[in-house]
N, C-alpha and C positions, 0 to 999 in steps of 0.2 A: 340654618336659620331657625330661633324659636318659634314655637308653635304661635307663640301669643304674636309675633311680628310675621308668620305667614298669615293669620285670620286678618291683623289690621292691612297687611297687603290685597288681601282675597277682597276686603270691605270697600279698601278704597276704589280698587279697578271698577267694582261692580259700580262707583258711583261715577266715574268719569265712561264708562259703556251705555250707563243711562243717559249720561246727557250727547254725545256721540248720536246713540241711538233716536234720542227723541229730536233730535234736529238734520238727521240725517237729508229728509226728504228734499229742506229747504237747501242744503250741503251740496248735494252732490253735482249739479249742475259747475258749480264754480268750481270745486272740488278739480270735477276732471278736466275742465274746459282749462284752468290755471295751472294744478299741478302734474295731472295724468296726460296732458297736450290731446286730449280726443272729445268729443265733443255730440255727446249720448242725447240729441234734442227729441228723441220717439222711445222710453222709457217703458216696459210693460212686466206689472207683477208676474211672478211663477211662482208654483209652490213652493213652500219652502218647507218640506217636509223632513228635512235631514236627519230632525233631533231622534227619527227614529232610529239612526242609523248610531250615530257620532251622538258624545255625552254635550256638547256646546252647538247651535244654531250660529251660523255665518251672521256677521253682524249686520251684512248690507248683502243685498242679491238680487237685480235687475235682468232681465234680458233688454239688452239694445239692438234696437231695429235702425238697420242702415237708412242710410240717406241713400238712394235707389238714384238721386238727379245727379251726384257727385262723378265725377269721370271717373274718380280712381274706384275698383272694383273692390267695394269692402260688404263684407259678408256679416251677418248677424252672431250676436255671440252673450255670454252671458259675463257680465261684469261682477266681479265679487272682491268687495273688501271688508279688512278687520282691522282692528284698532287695537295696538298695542301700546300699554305703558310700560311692561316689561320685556325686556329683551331674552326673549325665550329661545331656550336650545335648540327645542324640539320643532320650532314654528315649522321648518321645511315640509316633516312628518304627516303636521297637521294640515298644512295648507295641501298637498300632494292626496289626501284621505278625501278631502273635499271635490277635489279636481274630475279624480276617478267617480264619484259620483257623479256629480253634477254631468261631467261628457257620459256616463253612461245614459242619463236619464233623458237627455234633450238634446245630443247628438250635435252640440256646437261649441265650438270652440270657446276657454275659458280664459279672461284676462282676471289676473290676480292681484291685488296690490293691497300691502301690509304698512298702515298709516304708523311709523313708532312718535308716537308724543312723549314718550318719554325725555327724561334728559341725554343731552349728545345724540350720539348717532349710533344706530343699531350696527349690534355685530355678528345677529342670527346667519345660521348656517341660508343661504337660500336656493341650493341647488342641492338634488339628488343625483348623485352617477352609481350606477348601480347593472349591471349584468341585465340586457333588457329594459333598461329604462333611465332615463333622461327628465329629468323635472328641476324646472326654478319658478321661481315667481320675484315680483318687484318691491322692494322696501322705498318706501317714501319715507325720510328723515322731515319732521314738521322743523326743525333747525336749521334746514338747508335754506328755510325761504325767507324774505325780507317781514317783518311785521307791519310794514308797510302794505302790504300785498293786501293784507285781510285790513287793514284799519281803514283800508278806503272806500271798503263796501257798505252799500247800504242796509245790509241784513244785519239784522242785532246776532245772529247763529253764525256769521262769518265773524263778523267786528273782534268775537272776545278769544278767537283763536290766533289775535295777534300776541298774546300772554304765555303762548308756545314757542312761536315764531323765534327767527334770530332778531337779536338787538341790535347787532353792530356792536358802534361805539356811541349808541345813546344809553344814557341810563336808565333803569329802569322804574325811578319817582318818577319820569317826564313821559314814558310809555303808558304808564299805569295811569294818569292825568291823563291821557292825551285818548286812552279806549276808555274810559266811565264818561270824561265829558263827551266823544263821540256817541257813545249810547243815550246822553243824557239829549242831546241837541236828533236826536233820531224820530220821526213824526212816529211813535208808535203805544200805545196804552200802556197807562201805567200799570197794570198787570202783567205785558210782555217788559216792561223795563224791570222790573221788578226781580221775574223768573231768570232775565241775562244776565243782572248785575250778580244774582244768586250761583247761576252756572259759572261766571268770571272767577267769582270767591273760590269756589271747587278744584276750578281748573288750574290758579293759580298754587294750589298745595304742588302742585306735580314741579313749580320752578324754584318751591320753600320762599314763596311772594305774599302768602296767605295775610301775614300781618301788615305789610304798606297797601295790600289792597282794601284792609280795615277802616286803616286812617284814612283813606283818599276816599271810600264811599263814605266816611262819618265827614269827612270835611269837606267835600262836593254837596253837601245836602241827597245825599243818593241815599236816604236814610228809610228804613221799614218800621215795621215791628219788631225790634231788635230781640225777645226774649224768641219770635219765631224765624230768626234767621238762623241759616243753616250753622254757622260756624257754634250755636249753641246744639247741635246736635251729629256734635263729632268728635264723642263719648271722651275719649283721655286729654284732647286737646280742649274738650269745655272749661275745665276751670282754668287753666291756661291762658286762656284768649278775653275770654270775662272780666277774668283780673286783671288783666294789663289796661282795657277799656275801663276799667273801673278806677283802677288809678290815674288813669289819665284825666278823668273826668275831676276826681277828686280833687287834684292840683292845682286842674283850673278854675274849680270852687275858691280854690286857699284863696290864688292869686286876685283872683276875683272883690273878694272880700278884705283882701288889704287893698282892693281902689286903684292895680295898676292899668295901665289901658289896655285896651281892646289889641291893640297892632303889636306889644311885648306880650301880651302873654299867646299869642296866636304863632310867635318867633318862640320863645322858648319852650313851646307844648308839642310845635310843628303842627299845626292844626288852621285851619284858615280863621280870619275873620269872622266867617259867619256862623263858624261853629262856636267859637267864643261868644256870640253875642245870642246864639241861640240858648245855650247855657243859661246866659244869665235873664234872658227873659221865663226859663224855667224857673230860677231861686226867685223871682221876682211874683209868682203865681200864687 
């Protein structure tokens, strides 16, 4: 791989771990309770001091405290997961380096589970057998699940992980419709609509969705301060994505100004109605 396409690699994970990360807290509840079948409702920070050890920080790391009322005898332990867009060699390695820490430090047992969002299904090694020692941990494929699953929650941090998710046999104009107007109908500030529709655009480079999730936020009215939306600050793909928005806009000037109607030029631009008519009450200013 060239160097220039490991750095845009290195660029982009660092941007899909930020948003991973910053919405963890709200995550993991449904997270485990849906895909990990366990159900962490007494959640308590621990240090996460690792980075002194290991060059990367675990990207999630809770101790859960048992339910004490439950009959079945379950014991306390430390939950750790990472989030993978790439399908790494070495993940076993790594995740096995953390393990050994972690049960040194706090003497409980470790569940591990490695989220891969990337596309398909991971084929990371996930066991060590080795002379003296025995190590695996769990790959969770985000492909494996219905988009359905996430598109019926209420949390705007759940909703846009249905853009991982499998499709079936819907397509994916009618998916992509179907997560922005559920974000859009969601009782929460426009500041949190805002930063989701922002994270959806991000997350959607990982399924190469980036440009039908353009057109459906320009034509859902899901629209910002466009020179400060993210997709103008994702250096090789700017002019790229700019342009194509910019022609499109163009065209529908032309048409505009030769007088066709609202409902054709909204059919041949693929654009709704109310984008066309917001157009033209722009040329109209």
């Amino acid at each position: 791989m060239k160097k220039k396409e490991v750095v845009k690699q290195s660029y982009q994970s660092q941007e899909y771990d930020k948003i991973f990360k910053e919405n963890i807290e709200e995550l993991i509840i449904p997270f485990a309770e849906k895909l990990l079948n366990i159900n962490p409702k007494n959640l308590r920070e621990i240090p996460n001091d690792l980075q002194t050890t290991l060059e990367r920080k675990p990207d999630f790391l809770k101790k859960v405290i048992a339910d004490k009322s439950q009959k079945e005898k379950i014991k306390d332990f430390i939950l750790h997961i990472e989030f993978q867009t790439v399908d790494e060699k070495d993940m076993a390695h790594r995740m096995n380096e953390y393990y050994a820490i972690l049960y040194r430090k706090h003497k409980l047992d470790v569940h591990q589970y490695v989220f891969f969002i990337g596309t398909g299904k991971a084929k990371m090694k996930q066991i060590i057998e080795a002379k003296n020692l025995s190590f695996r941990f769990d790959v969770i494929n985000m492909q494996d699940f219905s988009y359905e699953l996430f598109l019926n929650s209420n949390k705007p941090e759940e909703v846009i992980l249905a853009i991982l998710a499998d499709f079936g046999k819907t397509d994916s104009d009618t998916i992509i419709k179907s997560i922005l107007q559920k974000i859009k109908d969601l009782p929460i500030e426009n500041s949190i609509q805002k930063k989701t529709v922002i994270q959806l655009e991000v997350l959607s480079k990982l399924r190469k969705l980036q440009p039908q999730i353009i057109k459906h936020i320009t034509a859902m009215a899901l629209t910002y301060n466009i020179e400060d939306d993210v997709r103008y600050k994702q250096g090789e793909e700017k002019g790229e994505l700019k342009g194509e928005l910019k022609r499109a806009v163009e065209s529908i000037m032309e048409m505009l100004k030769d007088g066709l109607a609202y409902e054709k030029i909204a059919k041949y631009a693929k654009v709704s109605k109310e984008f066309v008519e917001e157009i033209a009450k722009q040329i109209k200013k």
